[in-house]
C-alpha positions as a printed Julia matrix, in Angstrom:
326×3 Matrix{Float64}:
  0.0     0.0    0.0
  1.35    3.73  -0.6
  1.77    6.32   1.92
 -1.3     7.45   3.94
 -2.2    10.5    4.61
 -1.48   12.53   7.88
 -5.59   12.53   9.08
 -5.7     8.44   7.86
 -2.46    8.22  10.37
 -4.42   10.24  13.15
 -7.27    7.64  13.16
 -4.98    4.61  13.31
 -3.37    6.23  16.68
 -6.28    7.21  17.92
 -7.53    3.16  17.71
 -4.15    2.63  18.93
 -3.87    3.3   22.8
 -0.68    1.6   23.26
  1.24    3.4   20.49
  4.29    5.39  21.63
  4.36    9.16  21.44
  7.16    9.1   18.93
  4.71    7.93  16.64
  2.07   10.07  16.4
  1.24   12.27  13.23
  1.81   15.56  15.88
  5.49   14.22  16.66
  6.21   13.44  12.86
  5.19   16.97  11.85
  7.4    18.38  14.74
 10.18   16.7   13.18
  8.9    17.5    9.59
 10.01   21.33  10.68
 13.33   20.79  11.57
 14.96   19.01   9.11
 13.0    15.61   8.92
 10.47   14.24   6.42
  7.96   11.87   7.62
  6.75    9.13   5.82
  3.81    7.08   6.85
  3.6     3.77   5.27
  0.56    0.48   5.95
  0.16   -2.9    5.02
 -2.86   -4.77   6.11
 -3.22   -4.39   9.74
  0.76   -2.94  10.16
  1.73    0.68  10.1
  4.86    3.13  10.55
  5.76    6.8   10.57
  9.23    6.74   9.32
 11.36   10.08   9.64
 13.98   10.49   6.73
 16.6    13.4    6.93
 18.65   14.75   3.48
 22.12   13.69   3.24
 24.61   15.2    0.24
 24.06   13.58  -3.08
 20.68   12.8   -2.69
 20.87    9.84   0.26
 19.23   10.28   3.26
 19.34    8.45   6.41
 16.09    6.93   7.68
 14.73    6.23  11.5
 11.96    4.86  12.94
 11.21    5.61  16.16
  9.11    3.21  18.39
  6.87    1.32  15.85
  3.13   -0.17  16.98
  3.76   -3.04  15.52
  6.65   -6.1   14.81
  8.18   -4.52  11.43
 10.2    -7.21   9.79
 10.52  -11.06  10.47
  6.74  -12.25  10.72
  5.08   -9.21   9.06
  6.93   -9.51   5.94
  4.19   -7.28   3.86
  5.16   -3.77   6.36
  8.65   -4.96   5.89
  8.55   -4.88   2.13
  6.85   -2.01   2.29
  9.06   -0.12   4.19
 12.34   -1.15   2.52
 10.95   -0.17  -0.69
 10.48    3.38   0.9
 13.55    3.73   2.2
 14.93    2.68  -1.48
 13.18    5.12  -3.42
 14.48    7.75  -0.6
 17.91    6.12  -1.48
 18.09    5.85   2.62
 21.9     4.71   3.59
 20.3     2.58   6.59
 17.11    2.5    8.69
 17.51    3.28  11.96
 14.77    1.34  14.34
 14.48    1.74  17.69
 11.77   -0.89  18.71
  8.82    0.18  21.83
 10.06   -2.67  23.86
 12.01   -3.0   26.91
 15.23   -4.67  26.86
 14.15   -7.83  28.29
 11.34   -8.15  26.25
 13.15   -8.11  23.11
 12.12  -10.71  20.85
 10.72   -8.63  18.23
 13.55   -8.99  15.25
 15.63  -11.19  14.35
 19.63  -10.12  14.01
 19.52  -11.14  10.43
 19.91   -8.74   8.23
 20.73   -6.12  10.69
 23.76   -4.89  12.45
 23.43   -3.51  16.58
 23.25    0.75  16.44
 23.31    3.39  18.3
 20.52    4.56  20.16
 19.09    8.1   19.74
 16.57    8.61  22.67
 17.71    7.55  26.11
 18.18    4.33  26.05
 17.87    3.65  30.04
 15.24    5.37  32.12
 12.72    5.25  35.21
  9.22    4.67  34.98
  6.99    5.39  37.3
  3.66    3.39  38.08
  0.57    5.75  38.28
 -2.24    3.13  39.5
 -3.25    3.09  42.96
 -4.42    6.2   44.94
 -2.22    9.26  45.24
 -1.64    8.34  48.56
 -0.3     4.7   47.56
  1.76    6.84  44.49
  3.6     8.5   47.43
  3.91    5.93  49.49
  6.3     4.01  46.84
  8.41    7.43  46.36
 11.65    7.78  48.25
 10.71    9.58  51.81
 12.97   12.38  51.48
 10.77   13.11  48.01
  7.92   13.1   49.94
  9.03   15.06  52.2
 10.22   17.73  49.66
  7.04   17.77  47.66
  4.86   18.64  50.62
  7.96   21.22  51.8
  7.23   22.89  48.15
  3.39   23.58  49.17
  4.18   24.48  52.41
  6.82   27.06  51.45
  4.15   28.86  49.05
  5.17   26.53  45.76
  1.83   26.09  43.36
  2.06   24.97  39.95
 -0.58   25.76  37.2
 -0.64   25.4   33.69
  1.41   27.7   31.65
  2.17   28.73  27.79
  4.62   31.47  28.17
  7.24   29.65  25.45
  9.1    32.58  26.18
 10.06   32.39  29.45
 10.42   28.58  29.1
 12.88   28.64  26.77
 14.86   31.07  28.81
 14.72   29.15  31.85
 15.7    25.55  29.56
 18.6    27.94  28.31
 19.53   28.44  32.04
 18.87   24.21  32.86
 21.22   23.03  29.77
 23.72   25.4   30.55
 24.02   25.02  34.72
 23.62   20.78  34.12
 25.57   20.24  30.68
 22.7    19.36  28.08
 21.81   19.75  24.41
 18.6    22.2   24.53
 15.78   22.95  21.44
 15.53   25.79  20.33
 12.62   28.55  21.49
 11.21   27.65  18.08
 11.16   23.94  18.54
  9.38   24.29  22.3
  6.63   26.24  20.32
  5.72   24.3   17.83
  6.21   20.82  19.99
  3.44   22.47  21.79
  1.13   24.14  19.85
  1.03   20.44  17.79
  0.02   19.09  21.07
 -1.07   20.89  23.66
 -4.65   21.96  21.79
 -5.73   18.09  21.74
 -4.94   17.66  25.27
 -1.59   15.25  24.48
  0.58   17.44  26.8
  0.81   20.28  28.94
  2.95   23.05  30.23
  3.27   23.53  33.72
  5.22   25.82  35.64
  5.79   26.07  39.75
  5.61   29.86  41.13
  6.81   31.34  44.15
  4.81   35.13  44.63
  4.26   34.66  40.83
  8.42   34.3   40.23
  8.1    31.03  37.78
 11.06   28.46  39.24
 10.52   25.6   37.43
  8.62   24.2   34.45
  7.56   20.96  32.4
  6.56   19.72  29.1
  4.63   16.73  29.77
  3.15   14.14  26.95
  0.46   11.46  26.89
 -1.24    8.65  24.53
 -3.54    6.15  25.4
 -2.11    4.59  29.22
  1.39    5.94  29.2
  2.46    9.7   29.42
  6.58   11.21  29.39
  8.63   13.87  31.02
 10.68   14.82  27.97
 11.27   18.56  28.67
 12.08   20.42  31.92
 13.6    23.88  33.32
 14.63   25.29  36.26
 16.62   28.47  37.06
 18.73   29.13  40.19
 15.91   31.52  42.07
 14.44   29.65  45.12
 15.94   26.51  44.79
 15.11   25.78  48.58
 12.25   25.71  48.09
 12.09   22.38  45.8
  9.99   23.16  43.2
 11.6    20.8   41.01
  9.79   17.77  43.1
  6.26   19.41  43.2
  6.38   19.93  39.35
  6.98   16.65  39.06
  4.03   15.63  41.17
  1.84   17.96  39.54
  2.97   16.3   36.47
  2.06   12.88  37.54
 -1.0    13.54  38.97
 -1.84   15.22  35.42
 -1.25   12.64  33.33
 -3.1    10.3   35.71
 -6.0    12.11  35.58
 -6.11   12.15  31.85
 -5.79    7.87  31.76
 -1.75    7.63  31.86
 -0.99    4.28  34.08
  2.54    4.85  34.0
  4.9     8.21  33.63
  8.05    7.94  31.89
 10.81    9.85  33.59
 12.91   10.02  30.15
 16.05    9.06  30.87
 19.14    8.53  33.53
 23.19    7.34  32.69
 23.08    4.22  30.63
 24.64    1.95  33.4
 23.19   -1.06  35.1
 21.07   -0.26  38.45
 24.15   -1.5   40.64
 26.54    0.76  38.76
 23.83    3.66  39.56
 23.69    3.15  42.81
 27.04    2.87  43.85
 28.03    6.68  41.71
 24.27    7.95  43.32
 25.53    6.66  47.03
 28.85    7.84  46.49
 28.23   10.58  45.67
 31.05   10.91  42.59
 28.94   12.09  40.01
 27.0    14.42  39.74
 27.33   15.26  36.15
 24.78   15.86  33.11
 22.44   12.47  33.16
 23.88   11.67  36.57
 22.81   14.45  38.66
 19.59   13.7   37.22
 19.54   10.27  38.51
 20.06   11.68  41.8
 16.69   13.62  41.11
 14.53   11.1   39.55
 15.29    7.83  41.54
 13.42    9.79  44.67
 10.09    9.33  42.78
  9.85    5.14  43.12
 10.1     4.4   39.9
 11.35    0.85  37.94
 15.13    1.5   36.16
 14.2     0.13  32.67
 16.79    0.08  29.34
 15.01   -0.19  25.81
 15.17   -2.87  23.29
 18.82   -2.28  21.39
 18.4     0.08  18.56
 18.9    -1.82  15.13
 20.4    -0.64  11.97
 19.36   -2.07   8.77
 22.18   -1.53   6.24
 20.81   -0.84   2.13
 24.45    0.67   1.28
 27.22   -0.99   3.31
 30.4     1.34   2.33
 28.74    4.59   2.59
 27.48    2.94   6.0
 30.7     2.54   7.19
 31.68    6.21   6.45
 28.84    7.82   8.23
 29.51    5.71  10.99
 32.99    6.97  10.76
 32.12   10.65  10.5
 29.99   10.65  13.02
 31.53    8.68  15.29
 32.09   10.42  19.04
């Protein structure tokens, strides 16, 4: 079957609870403006938005984040159909990164494919949203606890917010104080005007006397909702506002149907090796400071299924690899 349409992809995610929010048509056009191309491709029952970005000479690399369904091996017809895509886009490899957790992974066979790289955080926490609030809590770290209700008693609320503005400015402040790669001011708009007007994510921010402190862009589908974006500057840092964001966030996405909240990624280490740097005390680093933050909130350490390449053009392959190599 050719490419479908944007609105026939909508209705196949909206019948889709499970489907991650790395494919939905609202994340493919947010790539489509910054130097993607989405491509969205069925075969009987099978379907996959698959991102394609311009390479000199025509090639293009091609990735596919987080499909519904198994793409190759037993559904042949998808994986026909989505090779001969990638052909015609005279992709150098496909780049899949499957929606499966690592021990889960019996998805694809190695055949055919050769182990990549990993673009989105490979390791992260997720946190389990059923129960009551109070049971939520109760399976949080007690000195989280302890700062989330601190936060309300020290005059922290959190409402929602759409000031892009002054959320970009305070992620500006966050990437540069903790060592990460940021978006651009341009890139936090359109992320949410795509989806905050159909209710798959929100902008909150945590105020002191009106002084915004901290702030988060949180996405859902179907049962499962992600932390992907967050900010904080260095006013008022006593008084936590980081943690009761992060509650606020929760208890959001739980009361729009999320069952679990991904907390989007810590150091790609084994839970022992986290541990010991997070008891230690050694690192505080980038992804590691962050594990310091996130591991409060009870969550389950999780690592993805390993991202796959599949290779159409072996020796220019090897020189991307190469020239992008860290």
């Amino acid at each position: 079957m050719p490419e479908i349409l944007l609105t026939d992809w909508n209705d196949i995610i909206e019948i889709n609870p499970h489907a991650h929010i790395l494919q939905s048509g609202a994340w493919g056009e947010l790539k489509s403006s910054f130097g993607w191309d989405a491509v969205r491709v069925k075969a009987g029952e099978h379907s996959a938005q698959i991102l394609f970005r311009k390479l000199p000479l025509g090639y293009t690399i091609a990735y596919l984040p987080k499909p519904i369904p198994k793409i190759f091996g037993e559904n042949t017809a998808l994986g026909d159909e989505v090779d001969r895509i990638c052909l015609e886009r005279k992709a150098i490899f496909l780049k899949v990164e499957p929606d499966a957790w690592e021990e889960k992974d019996d998805h694809l066979s190695l055949t055919g494919w050769r182990i990549g790289d990993p673009i989105q955080p490979p390791r992260t926490i997720v946190v389990d949203l059923r129960g009551t609030e109070d049971e939520i809590l109760a399976r949080m770290k007690q000195k989280t606890r302890y700062n989330i209700r601190l936060a309300g008693r020290k005059g922290v609320t959190v409402r929602a917010w759409d000031d892009i503005d002054a959320f970009n400015e305070m992620i500006q402040i966050t990437g540069g104080r903790d060592g990460f790669g940021v978006h651009s001011r341009e890139y936090y708009q359109r992320a949410y005007d795509l989806f905050q007007p159909g209710g798959s994510a929100e902008l909150l921010v945590a105020e002191y006397e009106g002084k915004p402190l901290a702030a988060v862009m949180v996405f859902i589908n179907g049962n499962r909702s992600w932390y992907m974006y967050g900010a904080s500057n260095n006013q008022e840092r006593n008084r936590m506002p980081t943690y009761l964001i992060q509650w606020e966030a929760m208890r959001w996405a739980k009361e729009h149907g999320a069952e679990e909240y991904d907390l989007w990624g810590v150091p790609d280490r084994n839970e022992e090796t986290l541990e010991k740097h997070f008891t230690g005390t050694q690192r505080n680093e980038g992804l590691w400071g962050v594990y310091r933050f996130k591991r409060g909130f009870g969550g389950e350490v999780k690592r993805a299924a390993q991202a796959l390449d599949r290779v159409y053009k072996p020796f220019l392959y090897a020189l991307y690899r190469t020239a992008t190599k860290k």
